[in-house]
VOGU-3710 file (C-alpha; in Angstrom, 3 decimals, decimal comma):
1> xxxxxxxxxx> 40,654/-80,883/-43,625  42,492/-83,180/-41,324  43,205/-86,787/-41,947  40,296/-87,668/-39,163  37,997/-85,234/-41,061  38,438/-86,526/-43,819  37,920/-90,543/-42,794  34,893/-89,628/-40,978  33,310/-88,091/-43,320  33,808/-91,028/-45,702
11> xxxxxxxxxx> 32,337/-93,292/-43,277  29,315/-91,246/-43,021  28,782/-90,951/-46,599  29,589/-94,829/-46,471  26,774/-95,274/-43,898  24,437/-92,665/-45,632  24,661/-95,288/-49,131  24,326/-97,978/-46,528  20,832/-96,875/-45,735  19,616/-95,875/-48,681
21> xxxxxxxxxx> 19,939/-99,440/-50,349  18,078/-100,887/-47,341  15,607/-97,931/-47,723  15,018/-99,214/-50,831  15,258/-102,805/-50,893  12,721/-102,457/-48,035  10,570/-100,457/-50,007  10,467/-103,153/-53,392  9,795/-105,564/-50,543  6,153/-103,323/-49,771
31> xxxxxxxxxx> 5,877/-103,308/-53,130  5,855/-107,124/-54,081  3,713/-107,371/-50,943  1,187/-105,216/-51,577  0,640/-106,515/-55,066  0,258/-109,857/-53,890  -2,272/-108,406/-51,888  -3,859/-106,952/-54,055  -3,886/-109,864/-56,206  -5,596/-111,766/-53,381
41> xxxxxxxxxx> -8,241/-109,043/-52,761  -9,063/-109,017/-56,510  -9,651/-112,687/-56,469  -12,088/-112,400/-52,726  -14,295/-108,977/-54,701  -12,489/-106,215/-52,880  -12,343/-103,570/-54,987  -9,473/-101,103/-55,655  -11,117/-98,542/-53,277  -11,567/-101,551/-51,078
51> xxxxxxxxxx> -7,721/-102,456/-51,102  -7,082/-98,368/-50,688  -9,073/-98,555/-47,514  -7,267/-101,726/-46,232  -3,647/-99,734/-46,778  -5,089/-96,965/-45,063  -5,848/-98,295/-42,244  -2,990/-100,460/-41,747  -0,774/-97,371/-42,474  -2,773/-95,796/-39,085
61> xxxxxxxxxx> -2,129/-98,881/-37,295  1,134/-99,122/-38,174  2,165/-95,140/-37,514  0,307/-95,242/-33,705  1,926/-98,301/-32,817  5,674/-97,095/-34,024  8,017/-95,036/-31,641  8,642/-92,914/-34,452  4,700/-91,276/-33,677  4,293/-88,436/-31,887
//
């Protein structure tokens, strides 16, 4: 491999890392959300099916509104 080769692929694996961590700091963000969600449904009577329903459809929402959805 060539000098080049080599540096670009360790800015791509660089970049790769890079999105994983924001991957999954965004996803322990959902996570804290959606438990204090949860813990606010609890307290208003919605059940866990209730709070399953809520996700679900804000998980529809959410996918037919991104420009990701095809």
């Amino acid at each position: 491999m060539t000098y080049f080769a080599v540096q670009t692929r360790k800015q791509e694996v660089i970049e790769q890392r890079i999105s994983e961590l924001e991957r999954l700091q965004a996803r322990e963000k959902l996570t804290l959300s959606q438990k204090a969600l949860s813990g606010v449904l609890y307290e208003r009577g919605i059940d866990g099916q209730g709070f399953a329903r809520i996700l679900s459809k804000a998980t529809q929402r959410c996918s037919a509104a991104s420009p990701l959805a095809t």
